[in-house]
C-alpha positions as protocol buffer text, in pm:
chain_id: "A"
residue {
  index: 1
  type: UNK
  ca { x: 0 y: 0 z: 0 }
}
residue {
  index: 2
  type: UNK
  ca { x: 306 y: 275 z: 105 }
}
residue {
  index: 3
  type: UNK
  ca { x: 497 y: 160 z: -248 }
}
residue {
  index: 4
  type: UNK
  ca { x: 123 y: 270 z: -449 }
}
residue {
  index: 5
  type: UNK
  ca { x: 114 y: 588 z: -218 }
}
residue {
  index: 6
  type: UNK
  ca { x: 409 y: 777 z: -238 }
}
residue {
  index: 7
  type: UNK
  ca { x: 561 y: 582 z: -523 }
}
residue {
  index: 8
  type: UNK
  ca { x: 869 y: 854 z: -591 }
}
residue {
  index: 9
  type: UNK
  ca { x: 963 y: 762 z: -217 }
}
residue {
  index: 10
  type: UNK
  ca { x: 1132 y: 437 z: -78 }
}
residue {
  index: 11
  type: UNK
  ca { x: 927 y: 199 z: 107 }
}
residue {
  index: 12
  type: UNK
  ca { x: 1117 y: -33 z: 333 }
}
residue {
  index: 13
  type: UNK
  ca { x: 906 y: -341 z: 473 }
}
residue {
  index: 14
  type: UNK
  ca { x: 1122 y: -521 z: 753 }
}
residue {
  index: 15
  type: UNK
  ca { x: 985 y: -837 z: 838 }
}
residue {
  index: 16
  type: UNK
  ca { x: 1099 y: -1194 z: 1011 }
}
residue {
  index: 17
  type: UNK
  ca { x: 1160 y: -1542 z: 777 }
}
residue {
  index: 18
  type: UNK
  ca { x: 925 y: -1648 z: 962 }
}
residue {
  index: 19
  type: UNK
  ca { x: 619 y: -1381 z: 873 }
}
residue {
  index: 20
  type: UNK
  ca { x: 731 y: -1357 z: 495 }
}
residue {
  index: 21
  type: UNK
  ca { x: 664 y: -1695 z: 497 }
}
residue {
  index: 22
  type: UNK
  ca { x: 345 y: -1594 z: 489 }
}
residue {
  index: 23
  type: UNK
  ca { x: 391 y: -1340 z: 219 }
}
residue {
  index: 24
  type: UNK
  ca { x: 599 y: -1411 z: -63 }
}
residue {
  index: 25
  type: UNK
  ca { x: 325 y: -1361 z: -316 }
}
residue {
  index: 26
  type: UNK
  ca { x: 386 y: -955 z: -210 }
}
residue {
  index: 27
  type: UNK
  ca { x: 700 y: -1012 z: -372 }
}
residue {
  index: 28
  type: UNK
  ca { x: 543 y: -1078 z: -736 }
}
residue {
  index: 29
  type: UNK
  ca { x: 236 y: -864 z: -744 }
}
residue {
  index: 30
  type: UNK
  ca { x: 502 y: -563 z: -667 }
}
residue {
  index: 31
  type: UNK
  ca { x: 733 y: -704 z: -947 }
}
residue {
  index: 32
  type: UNK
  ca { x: 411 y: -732 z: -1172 }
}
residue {
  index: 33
  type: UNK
  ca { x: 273 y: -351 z: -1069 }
}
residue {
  index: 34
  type: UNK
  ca { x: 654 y: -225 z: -1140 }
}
residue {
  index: 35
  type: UNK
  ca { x: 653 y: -104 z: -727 }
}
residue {
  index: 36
  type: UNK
  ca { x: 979 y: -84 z: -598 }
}
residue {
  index: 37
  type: UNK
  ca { x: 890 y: -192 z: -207 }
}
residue {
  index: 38
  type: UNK
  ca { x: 1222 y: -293 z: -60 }
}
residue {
  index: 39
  type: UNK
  ca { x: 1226 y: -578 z: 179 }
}
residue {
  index: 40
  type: UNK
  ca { x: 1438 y: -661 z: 444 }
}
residue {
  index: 41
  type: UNK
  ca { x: 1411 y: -1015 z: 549 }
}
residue {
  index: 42
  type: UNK
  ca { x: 1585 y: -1055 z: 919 }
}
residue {
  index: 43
  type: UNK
  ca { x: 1652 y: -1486 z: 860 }
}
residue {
  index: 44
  type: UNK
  ca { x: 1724 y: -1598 z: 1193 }
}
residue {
  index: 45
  type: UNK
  ca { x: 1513 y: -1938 z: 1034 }
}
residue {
  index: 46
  type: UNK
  ca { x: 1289 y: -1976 z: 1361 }
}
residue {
  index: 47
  type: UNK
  ca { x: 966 y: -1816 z: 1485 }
}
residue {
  index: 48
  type: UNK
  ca { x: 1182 y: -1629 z: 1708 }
}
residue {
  index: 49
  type: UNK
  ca { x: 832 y: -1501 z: 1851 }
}
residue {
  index: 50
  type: UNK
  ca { x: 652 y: -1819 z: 1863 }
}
residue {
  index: 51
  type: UNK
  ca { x: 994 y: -1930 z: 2059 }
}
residue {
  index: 52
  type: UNK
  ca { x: 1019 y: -1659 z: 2293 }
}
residue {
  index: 53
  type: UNK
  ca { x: 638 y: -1703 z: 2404 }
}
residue {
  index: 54
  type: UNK
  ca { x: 665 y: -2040 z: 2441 }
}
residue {
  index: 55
  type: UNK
  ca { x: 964 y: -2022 z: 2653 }
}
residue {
  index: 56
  type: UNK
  ca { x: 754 y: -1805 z: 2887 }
}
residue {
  index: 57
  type: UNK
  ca { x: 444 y: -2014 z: 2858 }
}
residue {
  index: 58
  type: UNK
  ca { x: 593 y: -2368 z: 2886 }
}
residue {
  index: 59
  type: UNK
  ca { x: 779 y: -2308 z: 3190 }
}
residue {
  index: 60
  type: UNK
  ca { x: 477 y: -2462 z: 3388 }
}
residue {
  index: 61
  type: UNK
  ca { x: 433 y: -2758 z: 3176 }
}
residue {
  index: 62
  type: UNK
  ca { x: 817 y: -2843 z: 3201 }
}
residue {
  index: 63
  type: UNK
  ca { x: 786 y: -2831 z: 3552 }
}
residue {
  index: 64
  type: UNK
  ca { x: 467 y: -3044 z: 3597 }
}
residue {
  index: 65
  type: UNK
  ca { x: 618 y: -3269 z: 3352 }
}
residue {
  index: 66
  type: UNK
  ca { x: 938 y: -3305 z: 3544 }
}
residue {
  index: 67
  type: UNK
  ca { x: 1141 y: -3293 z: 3196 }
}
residue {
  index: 68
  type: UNK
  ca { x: 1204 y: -3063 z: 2933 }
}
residue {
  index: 69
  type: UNK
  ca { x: 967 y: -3106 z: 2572 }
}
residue {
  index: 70
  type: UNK
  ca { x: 1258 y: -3059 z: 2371 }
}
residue {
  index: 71
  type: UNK
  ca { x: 1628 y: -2920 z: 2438 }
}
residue {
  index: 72
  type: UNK
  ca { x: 1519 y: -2559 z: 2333 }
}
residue {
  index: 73
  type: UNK
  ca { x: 1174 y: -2562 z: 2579 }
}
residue {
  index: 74
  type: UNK
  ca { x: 1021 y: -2443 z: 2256 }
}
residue {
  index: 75
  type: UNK
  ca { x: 786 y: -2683 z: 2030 }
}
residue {
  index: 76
  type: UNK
  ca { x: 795 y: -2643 z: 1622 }
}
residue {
  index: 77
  type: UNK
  ca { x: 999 y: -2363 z: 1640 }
}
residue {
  index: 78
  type: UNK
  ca { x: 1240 y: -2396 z: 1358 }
}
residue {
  index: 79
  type: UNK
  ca { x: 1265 y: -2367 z: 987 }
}
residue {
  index: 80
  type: UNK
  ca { x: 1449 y: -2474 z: 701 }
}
residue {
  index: 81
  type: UNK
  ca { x: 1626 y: -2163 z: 494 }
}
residue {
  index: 82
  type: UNK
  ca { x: 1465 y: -2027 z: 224 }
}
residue {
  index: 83
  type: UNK
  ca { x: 1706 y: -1801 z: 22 }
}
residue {
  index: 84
  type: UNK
  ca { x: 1455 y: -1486 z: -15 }
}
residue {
  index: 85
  type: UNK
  ca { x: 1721 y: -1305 z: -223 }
}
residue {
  index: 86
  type: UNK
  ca { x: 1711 y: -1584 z: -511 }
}
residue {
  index: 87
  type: UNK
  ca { x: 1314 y: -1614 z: -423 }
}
residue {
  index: 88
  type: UNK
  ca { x: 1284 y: -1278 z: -535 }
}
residue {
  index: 89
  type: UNK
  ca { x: 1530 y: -1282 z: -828 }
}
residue {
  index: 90
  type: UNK
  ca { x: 1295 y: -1603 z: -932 }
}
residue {
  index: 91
  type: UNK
  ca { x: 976 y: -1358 z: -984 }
}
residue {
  index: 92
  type: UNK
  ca { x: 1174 y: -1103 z: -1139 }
}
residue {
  index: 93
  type: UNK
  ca { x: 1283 y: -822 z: -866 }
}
residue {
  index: 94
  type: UNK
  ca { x: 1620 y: -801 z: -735 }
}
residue {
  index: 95
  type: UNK
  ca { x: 1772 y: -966 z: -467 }
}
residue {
  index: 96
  type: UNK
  ca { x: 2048 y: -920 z: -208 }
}
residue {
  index: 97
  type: UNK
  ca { x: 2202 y: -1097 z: 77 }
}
residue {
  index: 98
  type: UNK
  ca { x: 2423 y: -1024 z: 360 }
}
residue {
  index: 99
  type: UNK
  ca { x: 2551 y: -1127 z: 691 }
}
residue {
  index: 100
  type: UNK
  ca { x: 2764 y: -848 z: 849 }
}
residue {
  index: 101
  type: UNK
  ca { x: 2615 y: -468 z: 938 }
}
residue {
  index: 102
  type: UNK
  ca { x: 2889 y: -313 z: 694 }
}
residue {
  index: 103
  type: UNK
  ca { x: 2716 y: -476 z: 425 }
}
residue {
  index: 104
  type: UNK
  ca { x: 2352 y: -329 z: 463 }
}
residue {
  index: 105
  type: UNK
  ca { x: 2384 y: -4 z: 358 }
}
residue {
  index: 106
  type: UNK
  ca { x: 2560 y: -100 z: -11 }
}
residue {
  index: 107
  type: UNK
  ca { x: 2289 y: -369 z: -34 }
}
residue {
  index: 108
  type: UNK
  ca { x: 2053 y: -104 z: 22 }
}
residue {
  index: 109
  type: UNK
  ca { x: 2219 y: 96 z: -238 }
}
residue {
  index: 110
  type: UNK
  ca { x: 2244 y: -127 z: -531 }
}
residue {
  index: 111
  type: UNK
  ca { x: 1854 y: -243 z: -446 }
}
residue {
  index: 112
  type: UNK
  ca { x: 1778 y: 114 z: -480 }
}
residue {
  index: 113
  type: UNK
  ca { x: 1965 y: 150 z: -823 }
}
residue {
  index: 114
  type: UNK
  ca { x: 1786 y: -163 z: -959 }
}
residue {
  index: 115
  type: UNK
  ca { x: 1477 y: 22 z: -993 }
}
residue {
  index: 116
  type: UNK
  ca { x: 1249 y: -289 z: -890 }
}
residue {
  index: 117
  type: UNK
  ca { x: 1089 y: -461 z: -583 }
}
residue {
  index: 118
  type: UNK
  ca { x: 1386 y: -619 z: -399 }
}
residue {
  index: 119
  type: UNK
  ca { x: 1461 y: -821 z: -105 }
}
residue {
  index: 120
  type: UNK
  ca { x: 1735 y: -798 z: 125 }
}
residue {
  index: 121
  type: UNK
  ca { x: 1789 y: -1186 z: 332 }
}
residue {
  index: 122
  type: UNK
  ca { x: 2006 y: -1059 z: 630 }
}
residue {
  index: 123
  type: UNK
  ca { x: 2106 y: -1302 z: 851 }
}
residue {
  index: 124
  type: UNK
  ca { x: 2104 y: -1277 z: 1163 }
}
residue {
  index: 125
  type: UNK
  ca { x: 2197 y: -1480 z: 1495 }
}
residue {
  index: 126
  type: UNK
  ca { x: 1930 y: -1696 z: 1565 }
}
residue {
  index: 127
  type: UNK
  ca { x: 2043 y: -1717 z: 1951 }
}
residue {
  index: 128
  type: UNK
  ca { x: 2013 y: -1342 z: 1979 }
}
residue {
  index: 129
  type: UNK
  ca { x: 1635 y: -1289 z: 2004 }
}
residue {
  index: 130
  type: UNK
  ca { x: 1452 y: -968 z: 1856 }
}
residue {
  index: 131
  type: UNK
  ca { x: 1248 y: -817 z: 2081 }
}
residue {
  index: 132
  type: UNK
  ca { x: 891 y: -660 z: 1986 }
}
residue {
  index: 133
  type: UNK
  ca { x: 772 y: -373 z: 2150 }
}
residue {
  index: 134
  type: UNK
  ca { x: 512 y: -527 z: 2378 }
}
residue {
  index: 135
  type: UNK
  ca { x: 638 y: -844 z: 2461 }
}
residue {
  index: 136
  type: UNK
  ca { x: 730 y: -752 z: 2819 }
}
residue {
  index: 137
  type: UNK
  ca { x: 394 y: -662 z: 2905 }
}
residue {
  index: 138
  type: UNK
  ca { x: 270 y: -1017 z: 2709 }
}
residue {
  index: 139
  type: UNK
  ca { x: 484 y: -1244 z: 2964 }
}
residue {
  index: 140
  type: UNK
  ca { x: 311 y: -1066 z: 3270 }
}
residue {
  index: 141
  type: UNK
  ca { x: -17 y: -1122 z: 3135 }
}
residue {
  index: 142
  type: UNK
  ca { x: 94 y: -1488 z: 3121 }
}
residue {
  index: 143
  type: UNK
  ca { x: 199 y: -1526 z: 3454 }
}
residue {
  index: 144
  type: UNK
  ca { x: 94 y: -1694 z: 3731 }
}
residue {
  index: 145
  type: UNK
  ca { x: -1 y: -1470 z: 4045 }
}
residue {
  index: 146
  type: UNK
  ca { x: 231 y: -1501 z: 4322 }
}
residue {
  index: 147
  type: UNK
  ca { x: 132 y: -1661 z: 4600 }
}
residue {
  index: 148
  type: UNK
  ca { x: -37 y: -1897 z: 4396 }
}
């Protein structure tokens, strides 16, 4: 909707693996509409948010269990790599890839000069989590009240 709005501006989407999972068709309807959306996939290849609630909310299960569901504490949390860049290049936008934070910013660059929706996979450490704004107040409304 931003890239159809303003389209003489750049429109950055950042999003998880995990969520453009659920969106890849964005990818080819922008490439078909000649949009120039710019997305930055952060491929950690988890739900990292799926993980981090879980973590909270299994705690009690674990413990009534007396043993852990898995080594993580976390249940279907994983995925396989998808390599958005070449996803992208397959529908015909433009697609980059990095792994260190010197490399954004030129990645950003030549997606910019290609004139066409593009992705940008970065990869990032799947042991650091990313917090969402919000989560913190999610785990207290998930936990028990003391005394209990």
């Amino acid at each position: 909707g931003a890239a159809v709005a303003r389209p003489n501006h750049p429109v950055y989407c950042i999003i998880g693996d995990g969520a453009m999972g659920f969106h890849p068709q964005e990818i080819e309807t922008a490439v078909r509409n000649d949009l120039k959306p710019i997305f930055l996939v952060c491929a950690d290849r988890q739900w990292g948010m799926v993980k981090i609630n879980q973590s909270f909310m299994l705690k009690p299960w674990k413990t009534m269990l007396k043993k852990s569901l898995d080594p993580g504490e976390t249940v279907n949390t994983e995925l396989g790599e998808i390599q958005w860049d070449k996803l992208a290049e397959a529908m015909g936008g433009h697609g980059e890839r990095v792994s260190s934070p010197d490399e954004l910013v030129p990645a950003l660059e030549r997606c910019q000069a290609a004139g066409k929706c593009s992705v940008v996979q970065v990869d990032v450490d799947p042991v650091k989590h990313m917090w969402a704004p919000g989560l913190l107040h999610f785990k207290k409304m998930h936990q028990e009240p003391k005394g209990r």
